[in-house]
N, C-alpha and C positions, 0 to 999 in steps of 0.2 A: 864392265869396267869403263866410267866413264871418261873417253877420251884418250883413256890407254897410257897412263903417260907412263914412262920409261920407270920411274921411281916408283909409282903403286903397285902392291903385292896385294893377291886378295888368293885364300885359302881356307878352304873349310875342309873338317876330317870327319869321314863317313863310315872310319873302320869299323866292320864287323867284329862284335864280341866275339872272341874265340875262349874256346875250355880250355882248360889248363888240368893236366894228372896233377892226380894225387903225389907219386911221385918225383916229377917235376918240380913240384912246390916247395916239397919237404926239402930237397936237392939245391935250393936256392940257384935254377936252370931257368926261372920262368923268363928274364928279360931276357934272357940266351935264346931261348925257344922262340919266343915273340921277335926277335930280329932276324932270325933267319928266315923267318915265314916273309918277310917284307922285301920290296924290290922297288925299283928306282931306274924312272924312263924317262928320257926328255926329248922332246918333241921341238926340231927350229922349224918353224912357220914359214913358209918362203915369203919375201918382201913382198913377191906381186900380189899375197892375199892380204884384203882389207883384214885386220884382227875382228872389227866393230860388227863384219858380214860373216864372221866366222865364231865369236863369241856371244851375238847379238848385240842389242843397247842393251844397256843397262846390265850387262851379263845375263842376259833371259836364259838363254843355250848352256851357257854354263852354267845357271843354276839347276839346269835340268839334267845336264852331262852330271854332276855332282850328286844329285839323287839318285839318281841308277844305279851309279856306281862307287863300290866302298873301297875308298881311294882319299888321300888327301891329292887335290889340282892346286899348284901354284902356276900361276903368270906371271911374267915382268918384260916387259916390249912384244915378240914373238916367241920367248919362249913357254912354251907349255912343260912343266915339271909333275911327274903322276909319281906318287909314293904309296905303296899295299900292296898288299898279295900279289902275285906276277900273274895267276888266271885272271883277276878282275882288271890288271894292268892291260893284259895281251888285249882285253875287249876294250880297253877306252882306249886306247892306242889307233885300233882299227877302224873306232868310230872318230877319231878325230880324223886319219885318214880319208874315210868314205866321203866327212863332209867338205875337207877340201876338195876333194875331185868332183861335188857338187858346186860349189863354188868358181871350179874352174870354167866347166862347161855352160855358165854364165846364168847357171840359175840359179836366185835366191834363197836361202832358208827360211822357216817360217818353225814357230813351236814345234807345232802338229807335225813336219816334216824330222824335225831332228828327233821328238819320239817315237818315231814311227822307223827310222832308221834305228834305235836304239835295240826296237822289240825285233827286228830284221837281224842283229848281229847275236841277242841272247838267244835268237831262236837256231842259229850256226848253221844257217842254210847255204846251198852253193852257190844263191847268187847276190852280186853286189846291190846293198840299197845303192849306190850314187848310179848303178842301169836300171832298176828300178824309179828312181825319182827322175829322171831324166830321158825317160823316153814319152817321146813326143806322138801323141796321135793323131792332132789335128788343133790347127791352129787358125783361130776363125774371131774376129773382132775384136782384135788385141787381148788376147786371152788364148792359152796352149792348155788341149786337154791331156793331161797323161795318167797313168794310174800313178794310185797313192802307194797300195799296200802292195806286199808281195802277192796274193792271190791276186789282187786284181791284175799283175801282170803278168800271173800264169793264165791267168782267162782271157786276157788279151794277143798273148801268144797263141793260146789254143784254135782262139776263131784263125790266125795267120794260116794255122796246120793244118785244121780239120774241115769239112764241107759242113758239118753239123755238129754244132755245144750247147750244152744245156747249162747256162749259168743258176745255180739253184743255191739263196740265200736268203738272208731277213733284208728285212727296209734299209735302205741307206746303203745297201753297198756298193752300189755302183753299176749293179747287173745291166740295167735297161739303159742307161745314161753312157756306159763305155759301149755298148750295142751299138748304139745308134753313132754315136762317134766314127765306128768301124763303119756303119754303113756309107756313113757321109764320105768319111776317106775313100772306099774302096770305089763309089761313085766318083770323085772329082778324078780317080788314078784312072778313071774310064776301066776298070775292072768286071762294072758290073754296069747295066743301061737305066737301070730302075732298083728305089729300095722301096719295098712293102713291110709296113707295118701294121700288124694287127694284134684285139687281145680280144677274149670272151667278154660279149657284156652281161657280166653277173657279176654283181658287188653285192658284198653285207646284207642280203637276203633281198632285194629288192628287185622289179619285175618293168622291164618297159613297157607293159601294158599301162603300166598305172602315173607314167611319168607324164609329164604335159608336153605339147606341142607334137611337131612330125618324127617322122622316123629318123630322120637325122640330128631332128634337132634332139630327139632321145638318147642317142647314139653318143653324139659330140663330148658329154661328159665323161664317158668312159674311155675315150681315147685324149682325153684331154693331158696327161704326161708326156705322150708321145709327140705331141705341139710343142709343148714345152721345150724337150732335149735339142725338138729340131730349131728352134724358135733363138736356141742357145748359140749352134752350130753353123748358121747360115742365116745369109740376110732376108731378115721379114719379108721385105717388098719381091723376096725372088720365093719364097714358098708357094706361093696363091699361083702364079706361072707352072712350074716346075711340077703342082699338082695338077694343073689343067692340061698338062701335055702329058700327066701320066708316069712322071718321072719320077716323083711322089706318089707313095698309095698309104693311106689309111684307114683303114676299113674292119669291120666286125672280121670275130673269126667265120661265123656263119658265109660269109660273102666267098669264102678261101672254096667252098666246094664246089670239085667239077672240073678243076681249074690245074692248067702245069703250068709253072710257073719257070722261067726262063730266064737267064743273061741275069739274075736279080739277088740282093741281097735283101731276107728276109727274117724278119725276127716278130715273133710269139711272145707276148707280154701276160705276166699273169697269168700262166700253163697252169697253176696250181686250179685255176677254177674249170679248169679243162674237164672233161670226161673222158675214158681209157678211148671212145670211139671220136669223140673229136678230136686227139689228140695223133692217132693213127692215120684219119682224113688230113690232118693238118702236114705228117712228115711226109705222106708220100703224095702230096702236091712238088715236092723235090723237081727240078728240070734240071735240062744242062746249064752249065755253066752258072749255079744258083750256089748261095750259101747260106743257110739257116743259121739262128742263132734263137732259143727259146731260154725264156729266162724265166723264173717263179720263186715263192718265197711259202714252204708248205707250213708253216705256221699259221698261215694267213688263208685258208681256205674257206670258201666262201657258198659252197654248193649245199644240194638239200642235205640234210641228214638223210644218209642212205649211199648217195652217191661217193664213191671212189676218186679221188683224182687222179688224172690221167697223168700229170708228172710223176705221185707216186708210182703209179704204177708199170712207167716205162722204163724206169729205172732199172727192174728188174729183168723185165725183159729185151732193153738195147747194153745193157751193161757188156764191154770188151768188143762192140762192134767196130769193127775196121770203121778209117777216118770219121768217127762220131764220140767226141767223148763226155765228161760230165766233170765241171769244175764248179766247186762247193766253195761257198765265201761264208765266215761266219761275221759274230759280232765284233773282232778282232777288226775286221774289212769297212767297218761304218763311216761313212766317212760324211757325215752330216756332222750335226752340232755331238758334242764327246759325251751329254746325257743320254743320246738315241742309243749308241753302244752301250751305255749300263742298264740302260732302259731293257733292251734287247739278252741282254746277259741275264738279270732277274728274273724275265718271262723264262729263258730257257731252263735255269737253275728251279724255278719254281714250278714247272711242266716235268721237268724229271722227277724231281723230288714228288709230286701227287703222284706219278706212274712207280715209283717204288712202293708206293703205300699202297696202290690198288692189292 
């Protein structure tokens, strides 16, 4: 609604075809039947919220509030007027709610954000998207990381709980990226003295023997995300320090044996290319005052044919262990560009469907 003026109405109707009996028809009841199925909600906007930060430009937000949901939406100044069914009213109601109490708390809406709340209130969980989009984990070069989706804020809650989670999903969702976030926060709260980050070096079949240069410089490709997150999270010029006193570790999984590990936050990248025995080296490295965090995505395994992975297969055997638990993100959690989730959605749809037909 551009500029909001007090005089412009804008109104689109999205009602859902409903059936109508036989009956009813015959009865001349149908417009009787059809108005009492409808209801009528209005919504006053408090002045202190900008409409333009609550409707979007150009009404983005509400063209989006309007496809969701089968409702006609009228506007005129602050008021918001919903007319349709009183279930599909009760949910635009709560979502126009949620997103002011985003709004309040002084952070932005963005598309992504107000569909992501949308699929937060269809899916009638107990908790708020505006706690959800507005928790803060760390805020580092003008930029505040928080989760996006509801899983990703039960897996951020879970490392809060637990000494040991296994965040286990496809690419993009956040697994290793809110990891490391957690480790950096739990680091500056002085919680922990040191974060260690490691992953197995075995990708897409390929062998360091056969890579060029030293051992490190063999090495450095495969820990190359884990630069990245941190690369995001804290300033360049202090990594190279903060590694050389130890404060930082990134290193093979191989380097983890032998070793307790202490006072430190640690997370396991890529467990899926684990094996059942490095992966049992790897959890009872555990010391005091540590907190693991292992992340994997088993679609995506990479080891010989023959070999097991060891995220599968600890699943079954830590599943219901006291402070250890397992939070599962799927393609719903993607939060890269919106074709990686359908990307991700296909492959899974298209992997079941081939294991029905075996």
């Amino acid at each position: 609604m551009d500029n909001l003026s007090n005089t412009r109405l804008r109104r689109k109707s999205l009602s859902r075809p409903r059936s109508i009996e036989p009956e009813a028809r015959a009865n001349g009841t149908v417009q009787g039947a059809a108005a009492s199925a409808q209801a009528s909600h209005k919504i006053v906007v408090p002045n202190s919220i900008d409409m333009v930060a609550l409707l979007g430009a150009r009404d983005e937000f509400l063209r989006i509030v309007e496809k969701e949901f089968a409702a006609d939406i009228m506007v005129r100044g602050n008021e918001i007027t919903l007319n349709g069914e009183p279930a599909e009213l009760a949910l635009a109601e709560r979502l126009i709610d949620e997103l002011i109490a985003v709004i309040r708390t002084g952070h932005g809406l963005t598309a992504d954000s107000v569909e992501r709340s949308i699929a937060m209130i269809k899916q009638a969980t107990a908790e708020s998207p505006a706690d959800v989009l507005t928790q803060n984990i760390l805020s580092s070069r003008g930029r505040t990381i928080r989760p996006k989706t509801l899983n990703q804020k039960r897996y951020v809650d879970a490392i809060d709980k637990n000494t040991i989670v296994f965040g286990i999903g496809p690419a993009g969702t956040g697994k290793t990226y809110l990891a490391v976030a957690k480790a950096v926060q739990a680091l500056q709260a002085k919680e922990v003295n040191r974060i260690i980050l490691t992953r197995p070096a075995v990708e897409a079949g390929e062998r360091l023997g056969f890579l060029p240069g030293t051992l490190s410089e063999k090495i450095d490709p495969y820990l190359r995300p884990l630069y990245d997150a941190l690369h995001d999270m804290l300033d360049p010029e202090s990594i190279p320090r903060l590694m050389t006193a130890g404060t930082i570790e990134i290193a093979p999984l191989a380097y983890m044996r032998g070793r307790t590990l202490n006072d430190a936050f640690i997370i396991l990248d890529e467990a899926q290319n684990t094996s059942p025995e490095q992966m049992k080296m790897f959890l009872t490295r555990l010391g005091f005052g540590s907190k693991m965090v292992v992340t994997g995505d088993l679609t995506q395994v990479d080891l010989p044919t023959g070999t097991s992975s060891g995220l599968r297969v600890v699943q079954d055997i830590l599943e219901g262990v006291q402070d250890l638990t397992f939070c599962r993100l799927t393609s719903h959690d993607v939060v890269r560009h919106k074709l990686v989730g359908r990307i991700v959605s296909a492959y899974e749809n298209y992997e079941g469907s081939a294991d029905n037909h075996r």
